[in-house]
N, C-alpha and C positions, 0 to 999 in steps of 0.2 A: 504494500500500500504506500502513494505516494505520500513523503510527510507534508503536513499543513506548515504553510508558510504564514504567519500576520505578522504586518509592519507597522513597528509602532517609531514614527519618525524616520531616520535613516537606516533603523535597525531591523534586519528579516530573524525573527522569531523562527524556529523550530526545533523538532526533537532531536533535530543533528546541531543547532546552531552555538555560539557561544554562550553564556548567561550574559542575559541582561539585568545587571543591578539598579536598583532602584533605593537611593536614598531616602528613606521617609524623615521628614524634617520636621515636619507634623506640629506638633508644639512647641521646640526647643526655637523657635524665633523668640519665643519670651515678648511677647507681645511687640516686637522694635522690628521696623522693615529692614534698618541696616544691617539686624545682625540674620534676619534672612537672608540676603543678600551674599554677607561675609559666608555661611553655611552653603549656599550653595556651589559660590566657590570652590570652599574646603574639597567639600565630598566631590568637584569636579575632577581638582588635584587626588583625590585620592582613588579615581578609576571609577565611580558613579558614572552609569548613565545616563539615570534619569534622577533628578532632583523633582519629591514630591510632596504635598501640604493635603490639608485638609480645611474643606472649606465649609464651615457652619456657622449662624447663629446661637449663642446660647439657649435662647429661646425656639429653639428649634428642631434641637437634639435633646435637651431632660429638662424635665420638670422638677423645678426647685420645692416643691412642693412633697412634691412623690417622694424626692430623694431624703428630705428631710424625717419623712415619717418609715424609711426602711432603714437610717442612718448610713454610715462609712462603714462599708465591707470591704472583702478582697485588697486590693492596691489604696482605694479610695480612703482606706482609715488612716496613713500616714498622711494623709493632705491637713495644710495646716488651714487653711481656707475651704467653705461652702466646696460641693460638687458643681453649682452653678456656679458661683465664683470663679472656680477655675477653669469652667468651659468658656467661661466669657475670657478671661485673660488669654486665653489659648486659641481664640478665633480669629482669623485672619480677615483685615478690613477690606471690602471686595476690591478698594480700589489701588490694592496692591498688587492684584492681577496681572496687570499689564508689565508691571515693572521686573515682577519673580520671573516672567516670560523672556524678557527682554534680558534679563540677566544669565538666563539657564543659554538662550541662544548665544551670550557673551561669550562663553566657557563651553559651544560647543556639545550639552547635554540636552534632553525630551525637560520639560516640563510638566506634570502630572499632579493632578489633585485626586483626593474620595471629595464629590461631593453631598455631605450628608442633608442637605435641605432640595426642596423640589422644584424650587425657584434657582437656585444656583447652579442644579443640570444645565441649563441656559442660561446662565449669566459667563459660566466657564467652557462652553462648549468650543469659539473661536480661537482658545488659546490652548485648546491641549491636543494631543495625539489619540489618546486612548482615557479610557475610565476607570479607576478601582473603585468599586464597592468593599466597604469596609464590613468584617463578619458581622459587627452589630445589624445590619441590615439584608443579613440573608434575606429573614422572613417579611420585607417589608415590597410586598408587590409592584406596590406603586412604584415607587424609584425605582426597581431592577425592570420596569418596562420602559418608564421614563429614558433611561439609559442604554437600553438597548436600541432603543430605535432611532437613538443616535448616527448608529450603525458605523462606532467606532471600535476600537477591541476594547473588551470589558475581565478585568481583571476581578475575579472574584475571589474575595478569603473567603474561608471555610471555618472559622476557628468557632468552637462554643455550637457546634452544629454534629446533628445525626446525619449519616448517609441519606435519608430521606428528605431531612432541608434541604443537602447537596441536590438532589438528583431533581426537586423540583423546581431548586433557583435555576440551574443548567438547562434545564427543559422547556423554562419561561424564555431565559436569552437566547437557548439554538430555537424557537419558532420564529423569531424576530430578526437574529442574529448569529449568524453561527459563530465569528472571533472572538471566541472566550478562551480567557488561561485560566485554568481555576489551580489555585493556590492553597495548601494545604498551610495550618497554622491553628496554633495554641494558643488562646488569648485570657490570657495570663501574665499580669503584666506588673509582680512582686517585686523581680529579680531577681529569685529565690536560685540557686542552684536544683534544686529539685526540679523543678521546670521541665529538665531535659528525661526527666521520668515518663514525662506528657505528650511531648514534642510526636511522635507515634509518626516516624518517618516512613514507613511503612506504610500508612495510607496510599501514598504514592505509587504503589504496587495497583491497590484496591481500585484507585481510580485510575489507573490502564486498562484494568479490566473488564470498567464500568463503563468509562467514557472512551470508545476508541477513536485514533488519531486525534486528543486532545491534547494541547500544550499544559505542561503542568509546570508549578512554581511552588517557591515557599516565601509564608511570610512571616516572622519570626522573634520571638521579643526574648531570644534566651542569650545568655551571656556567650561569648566567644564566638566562633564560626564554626562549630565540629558539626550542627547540624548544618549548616550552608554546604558542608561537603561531601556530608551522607547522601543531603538531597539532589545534588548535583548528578554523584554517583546511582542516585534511583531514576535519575531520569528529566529533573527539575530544571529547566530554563530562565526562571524568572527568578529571584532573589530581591526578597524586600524587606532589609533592618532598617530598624530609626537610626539617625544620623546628629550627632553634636559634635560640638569643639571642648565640650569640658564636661566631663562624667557629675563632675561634684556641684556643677548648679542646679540650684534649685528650679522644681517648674515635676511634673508627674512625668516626663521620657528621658530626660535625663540619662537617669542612672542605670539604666539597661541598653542605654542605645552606643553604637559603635562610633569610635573619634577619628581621627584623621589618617592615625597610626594605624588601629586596629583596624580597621576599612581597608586600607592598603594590605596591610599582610592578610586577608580574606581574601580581594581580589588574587594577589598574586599565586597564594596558596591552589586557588581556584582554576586558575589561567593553567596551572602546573597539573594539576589533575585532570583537567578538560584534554591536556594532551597526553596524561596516560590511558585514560579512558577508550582511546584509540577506535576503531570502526566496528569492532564485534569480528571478524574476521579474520579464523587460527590461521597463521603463517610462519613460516622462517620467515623473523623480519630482518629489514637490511641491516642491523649492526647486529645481527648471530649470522650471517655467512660464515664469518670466519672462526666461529665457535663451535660451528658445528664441527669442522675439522679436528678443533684441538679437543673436544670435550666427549662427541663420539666414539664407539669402537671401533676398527675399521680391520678386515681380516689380512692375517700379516702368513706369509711363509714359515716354519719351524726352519724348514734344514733346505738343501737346493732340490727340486721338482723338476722333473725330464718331462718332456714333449712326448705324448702319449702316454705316460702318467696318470692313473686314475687320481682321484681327488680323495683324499679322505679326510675325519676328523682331527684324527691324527700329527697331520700334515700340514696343521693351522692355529694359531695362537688369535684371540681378538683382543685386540688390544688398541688405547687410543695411541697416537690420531686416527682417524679419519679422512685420509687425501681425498682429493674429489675423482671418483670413478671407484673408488673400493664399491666390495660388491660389501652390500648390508646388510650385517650381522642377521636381522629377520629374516632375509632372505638364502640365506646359506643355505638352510634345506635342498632346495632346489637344484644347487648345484653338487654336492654332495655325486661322488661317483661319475663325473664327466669327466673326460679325457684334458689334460693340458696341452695348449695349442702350441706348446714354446717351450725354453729351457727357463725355469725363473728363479733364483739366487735366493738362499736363504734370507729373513728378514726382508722379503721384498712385500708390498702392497700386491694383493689378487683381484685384479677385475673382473670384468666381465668376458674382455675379449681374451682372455687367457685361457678360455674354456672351451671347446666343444661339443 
């Protein structure tokens, strides 16, 4: 089956192709467009592709209301500020838009937002390539048709989701839409080392089998990059950690998201496994030519062999190397008891045409 190619900007996506990394930047702007700016940069220099935000309303994603009467759970309970509080400090002003655009093109990277509001589908649609839908709105209809029929590629997380949310967000965008990556990811967002108990890289297995010739991705909020290269290894194109310049500021992505250092040795680590990974296809590859010689057996003479000479076991030692033309050790059998065509000197290499 031919692979699925989608292009998101300059980039051809598929299950042969390189990873595309995608910065998420998300809230560590800390409310300041220059130090968006400055981040997008960063993660430019640090082999990001795509530099990506998140574009909502506080009022438009939780209710201040709601959250107050279920208080601070999971992540939410070290925040020193309201849950709406800090969705407002962490929302990006729409008429930054233009600028976050203008800047990703500076440096050469895709631009990308989640937009979590329904009015912002369209307020963001001229200035991106593609879409992620963030897992908080698997289950949310609306937006995931809104966005499909964009009819741009639509990157879906999976995280906080049954196979059954998966398979009927997929079903809503392939009627609409077939360019979906769907992205495998734990959203869990502590920092906890334990984390990587969760992470269940393996899904990626689950949806090849589910969803065929679909692009798959991870998105990821666990410390280091060991899953960025499990999933690469299972098959994963797309790669999406948060992105800062200083772990120890304060703000809720912070301290689980990747710096400028740790970005760089991801990619690189990545780049380097993408080329061990190689085609799927067994070969003597071209640097074991010459190993095969030195490291095979290769059938050698005992004592010297006259011309008309039956062949026997006797009369043969297997030993390395392996010159190119020895007959192979598997194959001895077969020659076994043929006549020698020639006189050949003790310690010599036995080929083929020495046989009869």
């Amino acid at each position: 089956m031919k692979s699925k190619i989608i292009k998101i900007g300059k980039s051809k996506i598929s299950t042969n192709s390189k990873t595309y990394f995608i910065a998420d930047i998300a809230a560590n702007h800390d409310g300041s467009l220059t130090r968006a700016k400055k981040l997008i940069r960063l993660c430019a220099l640090a082999g990001a592709n795509a530099a990506k935000f998140q574009h909502f309303k506080a009022e438009t994603i939780v209710l201040d209301e709601g959250f107050k009467k279920i208080g601070k759970i999971t992540h939410q309970s070290k925040w020193k500020k309201s849950v709406f509080e800090v969705y407002k400090d962490a929302s990006i002003n729409l008429n930054w838009t233009r600028e976050l655009k203008k800047q990703c093109r500076k440096f050469n990277i895709d631009f990308l937002t989640a937009p979590y509001d329904l009015n912002y589908v369209d307020d963001v649609d001229s200035y991106i390539p593609a879409y992620k839908i963030g897992s908080g709105d698997i289950t949310w209809k609306e937006i995931i048709k809104k966005i499909a029929k964009k009819n741009k590629p639509v990157l879906l997380a999976t995280g906080a989701s049954s196979l059954k949310d998966v398979v009927k967000a997929v079903n809503l965008i392939n009627k609409i839409n077939p360019k979906v990556i769907l992205m495998q990811c734990n959203t869990n967002y502590t920092n906890s080392k334990e984390n990587l108990k969760f992470i269940n890289l393996n899904v990626l297995n689950t949806y090849k089998k589910k969803f065929k010739n679909l692009i798959l991705g991870l998105s990821d909020h666990t410390q280091g990059h060991e899953t960025v290269l499990g999933a690469i290894a299972l098959g994963a194109r797309v790669v999406e950690k948060h992105f800062t310049d200083d772990n120890e500021r304060e703000g809720p992505d912070h301290k689980f998201s990747m710096n400028p250092k740790t970005w760089r040795d991801m990619v690189n680590a990545s780049r380097n496994l993408e080329n061990a990974l190689g085609d799927g296809i067994k070969r003597i590859e071209k640097n074991e030519l010459k190993s095969c010689i030195v490291q095979r057996r290769g059938i050698w003479t005992k004592k010297d062999l006259f011309k008309g000479e039956k062949l026997t076991y006797d009369k043969i030692k297997i030993l390395r190397p392996c010159p190119n033309g020895s007959i192979s050790p598997f194959e001895i059998d077969k020659y076994i008891g043929k006549k020698l065509s020639k006189n050949i000197k003790t310690n010599q290499v036995l080929k083929k045409e020495c046989l009869i």
